[in-house]
C-alpha positions in Angstrom: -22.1 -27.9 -21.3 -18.9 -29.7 -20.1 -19.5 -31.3 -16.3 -17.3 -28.4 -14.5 -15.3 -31.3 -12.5 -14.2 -32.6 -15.9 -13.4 -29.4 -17.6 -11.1 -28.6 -14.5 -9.2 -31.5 -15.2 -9.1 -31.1 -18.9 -7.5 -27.5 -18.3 -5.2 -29.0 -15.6 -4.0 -31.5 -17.8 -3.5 -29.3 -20.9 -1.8 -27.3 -18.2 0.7 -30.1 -17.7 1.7 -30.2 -21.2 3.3 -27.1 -21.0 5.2 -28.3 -18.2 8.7 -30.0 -19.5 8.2 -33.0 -17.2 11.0 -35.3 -17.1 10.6 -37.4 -13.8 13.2 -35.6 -12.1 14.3 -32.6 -11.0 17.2 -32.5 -13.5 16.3 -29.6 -15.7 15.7 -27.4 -12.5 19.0 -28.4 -10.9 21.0 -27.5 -14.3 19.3 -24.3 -14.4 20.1 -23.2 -10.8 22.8 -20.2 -10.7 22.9 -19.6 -13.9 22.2 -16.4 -15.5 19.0 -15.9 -17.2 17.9 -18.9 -14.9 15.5 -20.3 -17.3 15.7 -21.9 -20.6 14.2 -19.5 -23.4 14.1 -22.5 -25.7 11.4 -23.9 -23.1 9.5 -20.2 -23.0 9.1 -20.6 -26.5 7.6 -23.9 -26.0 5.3 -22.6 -23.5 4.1 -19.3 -25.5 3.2 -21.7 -28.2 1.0 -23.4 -26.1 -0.9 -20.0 -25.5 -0.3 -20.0 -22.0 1.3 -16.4 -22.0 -1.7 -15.2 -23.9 -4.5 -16.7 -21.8 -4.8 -13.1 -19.7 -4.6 -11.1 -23.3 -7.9 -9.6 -24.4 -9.2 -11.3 -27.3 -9.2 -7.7 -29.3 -5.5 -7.9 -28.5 -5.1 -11.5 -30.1 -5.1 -13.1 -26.8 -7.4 -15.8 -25.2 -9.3 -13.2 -23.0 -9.8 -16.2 -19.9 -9.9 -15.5 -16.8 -8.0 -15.9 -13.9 -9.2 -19.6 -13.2 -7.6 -21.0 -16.4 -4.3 -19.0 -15.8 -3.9 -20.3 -12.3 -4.3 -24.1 -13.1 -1.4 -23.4 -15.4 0.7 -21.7 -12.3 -0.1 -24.7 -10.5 0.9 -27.2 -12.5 4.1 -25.1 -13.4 4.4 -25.1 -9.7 4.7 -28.8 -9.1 7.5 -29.1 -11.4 9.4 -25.7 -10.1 9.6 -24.6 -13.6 11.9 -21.2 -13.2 10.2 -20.0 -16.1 8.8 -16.0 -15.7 5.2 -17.1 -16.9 3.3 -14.7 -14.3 5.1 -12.1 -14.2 5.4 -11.8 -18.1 1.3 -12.4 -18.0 0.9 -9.1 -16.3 3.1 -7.3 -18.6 1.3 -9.0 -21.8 -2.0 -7.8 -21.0 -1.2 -4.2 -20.2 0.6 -4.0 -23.5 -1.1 -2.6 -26.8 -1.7 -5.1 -29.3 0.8 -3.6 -31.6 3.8 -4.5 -29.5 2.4 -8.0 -28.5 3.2 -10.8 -31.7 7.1 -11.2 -30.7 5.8 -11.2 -26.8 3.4 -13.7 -27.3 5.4 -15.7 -30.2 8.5 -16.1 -27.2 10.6 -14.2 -29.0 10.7 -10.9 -26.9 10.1 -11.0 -23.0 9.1 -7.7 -20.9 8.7 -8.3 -17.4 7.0 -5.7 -15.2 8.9 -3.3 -13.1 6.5 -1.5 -10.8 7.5 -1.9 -6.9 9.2 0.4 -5.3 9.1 -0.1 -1.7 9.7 -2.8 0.2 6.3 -5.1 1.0 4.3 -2.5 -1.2 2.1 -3.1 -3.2 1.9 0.4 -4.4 2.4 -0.1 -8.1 2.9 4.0 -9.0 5.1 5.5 -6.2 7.9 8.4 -7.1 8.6 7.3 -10.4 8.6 10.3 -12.7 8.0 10.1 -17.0 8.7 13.6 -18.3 9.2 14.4 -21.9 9.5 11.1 -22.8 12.5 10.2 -20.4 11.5 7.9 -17.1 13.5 8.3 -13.7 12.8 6.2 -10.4 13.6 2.7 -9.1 11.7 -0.3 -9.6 13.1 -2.9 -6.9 12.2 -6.7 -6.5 11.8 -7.9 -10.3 11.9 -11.6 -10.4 14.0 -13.4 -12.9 14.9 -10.0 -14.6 18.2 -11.1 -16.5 16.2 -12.3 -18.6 14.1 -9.5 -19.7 14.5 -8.0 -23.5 12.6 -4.6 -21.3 10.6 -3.4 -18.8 7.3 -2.2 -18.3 7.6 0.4 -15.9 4.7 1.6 -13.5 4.4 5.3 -14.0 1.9 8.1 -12.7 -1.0 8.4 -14.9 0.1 4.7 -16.8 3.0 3.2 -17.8 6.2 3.0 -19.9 7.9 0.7 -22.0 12.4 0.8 -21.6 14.8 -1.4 -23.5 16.7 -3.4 -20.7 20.0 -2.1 -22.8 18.8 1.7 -23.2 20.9 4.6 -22.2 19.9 6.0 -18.5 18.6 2.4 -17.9 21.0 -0.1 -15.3 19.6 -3.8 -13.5 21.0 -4.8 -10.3 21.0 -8.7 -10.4 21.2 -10.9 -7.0 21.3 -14.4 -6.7 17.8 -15.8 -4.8 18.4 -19.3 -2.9 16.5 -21.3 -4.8 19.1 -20.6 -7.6 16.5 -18.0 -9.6 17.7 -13.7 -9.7 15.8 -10.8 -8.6 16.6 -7.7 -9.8 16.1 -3.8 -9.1 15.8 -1.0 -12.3 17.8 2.1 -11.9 16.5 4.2 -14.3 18.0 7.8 -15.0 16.2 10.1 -18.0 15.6 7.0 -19.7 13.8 6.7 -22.6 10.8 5.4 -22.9 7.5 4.8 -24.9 4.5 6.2 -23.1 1.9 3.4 -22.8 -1.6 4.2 -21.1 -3.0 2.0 -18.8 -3.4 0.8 -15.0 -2.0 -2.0 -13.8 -3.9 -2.8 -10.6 -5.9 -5.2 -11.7 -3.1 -6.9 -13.2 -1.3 -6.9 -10.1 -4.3 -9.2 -8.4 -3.9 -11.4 -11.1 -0.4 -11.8 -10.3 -0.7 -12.3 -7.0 -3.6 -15.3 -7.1 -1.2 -16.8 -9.4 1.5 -16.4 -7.5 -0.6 -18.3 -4.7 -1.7 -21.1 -7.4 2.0 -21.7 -7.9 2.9 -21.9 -4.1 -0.1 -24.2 -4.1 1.6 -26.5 -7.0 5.0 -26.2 -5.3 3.2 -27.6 -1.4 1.5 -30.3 -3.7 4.7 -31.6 -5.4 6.4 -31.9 -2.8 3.7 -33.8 -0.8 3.2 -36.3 -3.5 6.9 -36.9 -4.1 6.8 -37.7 0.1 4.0 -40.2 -0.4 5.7 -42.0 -2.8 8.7 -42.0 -0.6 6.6 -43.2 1.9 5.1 -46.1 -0.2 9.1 -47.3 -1.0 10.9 -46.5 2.2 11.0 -46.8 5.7 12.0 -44.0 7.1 12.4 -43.7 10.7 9.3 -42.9 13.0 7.3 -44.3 9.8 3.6 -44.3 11.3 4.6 -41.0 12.6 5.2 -39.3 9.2 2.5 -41.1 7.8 0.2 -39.2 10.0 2.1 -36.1 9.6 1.6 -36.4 5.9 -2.6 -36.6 6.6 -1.6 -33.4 8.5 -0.4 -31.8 5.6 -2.7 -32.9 3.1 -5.3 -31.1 4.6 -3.4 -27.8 4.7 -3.0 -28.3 0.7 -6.8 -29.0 0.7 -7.1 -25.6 2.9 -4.7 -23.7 0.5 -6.8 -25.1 -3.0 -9.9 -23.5 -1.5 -8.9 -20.3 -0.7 -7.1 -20.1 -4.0 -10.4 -21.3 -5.6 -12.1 -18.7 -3.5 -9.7 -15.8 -4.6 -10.2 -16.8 -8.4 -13.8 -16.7 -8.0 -13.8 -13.4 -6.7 -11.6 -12.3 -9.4 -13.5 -13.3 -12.2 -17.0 -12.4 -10.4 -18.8 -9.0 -10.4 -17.3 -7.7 -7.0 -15.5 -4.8 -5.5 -12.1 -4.0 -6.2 -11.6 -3.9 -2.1 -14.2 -7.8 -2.0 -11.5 -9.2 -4.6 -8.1 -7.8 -2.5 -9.3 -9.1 0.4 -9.8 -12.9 -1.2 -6.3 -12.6 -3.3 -4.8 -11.3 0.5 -6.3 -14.6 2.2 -5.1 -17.1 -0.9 -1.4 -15.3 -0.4 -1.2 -15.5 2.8 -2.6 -19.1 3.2 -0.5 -20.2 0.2 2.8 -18.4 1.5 2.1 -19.7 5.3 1.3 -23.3 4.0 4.0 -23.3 1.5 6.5 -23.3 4.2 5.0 -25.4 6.4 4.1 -28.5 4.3 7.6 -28.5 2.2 9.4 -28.0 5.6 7.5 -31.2 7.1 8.4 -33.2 3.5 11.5 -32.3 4.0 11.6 -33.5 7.6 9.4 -37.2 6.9 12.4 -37.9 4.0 14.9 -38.0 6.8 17.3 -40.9 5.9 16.5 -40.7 2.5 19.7 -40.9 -0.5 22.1 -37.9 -1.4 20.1 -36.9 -4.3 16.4 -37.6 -2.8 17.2 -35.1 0.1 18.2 -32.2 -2.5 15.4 -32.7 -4.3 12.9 -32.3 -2.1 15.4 -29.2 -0.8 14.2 -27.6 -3.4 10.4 -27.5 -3.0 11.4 -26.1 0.7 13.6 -23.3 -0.5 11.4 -22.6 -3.5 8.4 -21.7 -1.1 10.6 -20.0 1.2 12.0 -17.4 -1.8 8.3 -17.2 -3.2 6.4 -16.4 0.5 7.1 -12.9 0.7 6.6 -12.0 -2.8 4.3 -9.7 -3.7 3.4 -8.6 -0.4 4.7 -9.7 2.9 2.3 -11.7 4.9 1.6 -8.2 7.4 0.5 -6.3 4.1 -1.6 -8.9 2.9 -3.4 -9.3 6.5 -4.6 -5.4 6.5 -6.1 -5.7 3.3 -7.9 -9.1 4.2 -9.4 -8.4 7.7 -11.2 -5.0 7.2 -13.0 -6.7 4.3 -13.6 -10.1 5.9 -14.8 -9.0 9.2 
């Protein structure tokens, strides 16, 4: 059997593969604004590299891994901001039946997940109605949604499938500061293909990699400041120096209780044992996230035109990403019962 230290760096850099890694920021700076936000050319790229299918069962024609694999790919995908909708297309792909899954999987077709409703819920049902076929309700907070082919829509009783085009069926689309979109589904008698399922496991899933990537986004940003630190002298350079040890550990705090939600996700534990450890990797991911891109941000101080913005970006990225998928007040009520 592989020496677990080595397999995790084996998957990590595999992981980076399906990164586009140029160096820079370039890519990501291009891309900001623009409408879908990400380049489909490079979603191909990373479907072919199985990454979409690693949540997929393996009767389904996926990879069947848990979430340990998946999040060592958010990660990395982190540290390069790629804008690219990988989780949230995950939990769509493995709720879907395997007959609709070959163009998801191949790239060719993306369906994001529409199933909040509230805002900070993680209710993925509410008052969304499928009658006869026809699904009314609306699904708010979807993120880079102008680029979804349709929508899997969180229904009572399961879930169903709507063409992003189909009659009865509108998107809202807002700009998000780090230059992404978010959008909300209106959808009025819309028709719809009835799928069964329940998608609140693939919600957790969602979440921890969510955290992973908030995880990759505080570790990018930290190693782009040490190298600074290595080249430059910024003002108050001892200072940020030890500012930087600060913030190391808070990455090192933010791996473990990522690791720790993982492993509770892919144990044999209660539904309410692995909310609580996917609440305390959120919320340590989306409080660090701020905290150690805002202080690399802060020790570049003096730094070139170009340097600055790029190391805006890790800051404004965590920002938009902290209170996703449950604000940091939901995520505390469904850690604490559990933990104390």
């Amino acid at each position: 059997m592989m020496d677990p230290l080595k397999h995790l760096q084996l998957v990590k850099a595999r992981a980076a593969g399906a990164a586009p890694r140029k160096g820079d920021l370039a890519r990501i700076t291009a891309l900001r604004d623009t409408l879908p936000g990400f380049d489909r050319a490079v979603w191909r790229e990373i479907c072919e590299k199985g990454w979409l299918a690693l949540r997929v069962a393996k009767t389904a024609g996926g990879a069947g891994r848990g979430a340990h694999r998946f999040c060592r790919v958010a990660e990395q995908l982190g540290t390069e901001l790629a804008p690219e909708p990988l989780m949230t297309a995950a939990m769509a792909a493995q709720l879907l039946p395997q007959e609709l899954l070959a163009p998801v999987l191949a790239g060719e077709r993306i369906i994001l997940p529409a199933w909040q409703e509230g805002p900070n819920s993680l209710d993925p049902i509410g008052e969304t109605t499928l009658r006869n076929g026809k699904v009314s309700g609306r699904k708010l907070c979807i993120p880079m949604a102008a680029g979804a082919d349709a929508f899997l829509v969180t229904v009572p009783g399961g879930l169903a499938l709507v063409e992003h085009d189909g009659p009865g069926v509108s998107l809202e689309i807002r700009q998000t500061p780090d230059g992404g979109n978010i959008g909300t589904l209106i959808l009025d008698q819309a028709p719809a293909a009835t799928i069964d399922g329940d998608a609140t496991e693939a919600l957790e899933h969602t979440i921890i990699a969510t955290a992973a990537y908030l995880l990759g986004v505080m570790d990018g940003a930290l190693n782009r400041t040490l190298d600074y630190l290595k080249t430059h002298e910024p003002p108050h350079a001892e200072k940020a120096w030890q500012h930087s040890n600060d913030m190391q550990v808070q990455v090192s705090l933010t791996r473990a209780a990522v690791t720790s939600g993982v492993e509770a996700l892919d144990a044999d534990t209660t539904l309410a044992q692995r909310q609580s450890a996917v609440s305390r990797a959120k919320l340590r991911a989306a409080d660090s996230g701020i905290v150690v891109t805002r202080a690399c941000s802060q020790m570049q101080t003096g730094a070139g035109y170009a340097l600055s913005n790029e190391i805006a970006l890790f800051l404004t990225k965590a920002t938009v990403l902290a209170p996703w998928y449950g604000s940091s007040r939901v995520h505390r009520a469904r850690w604490r019962p559990v933990a104390a």
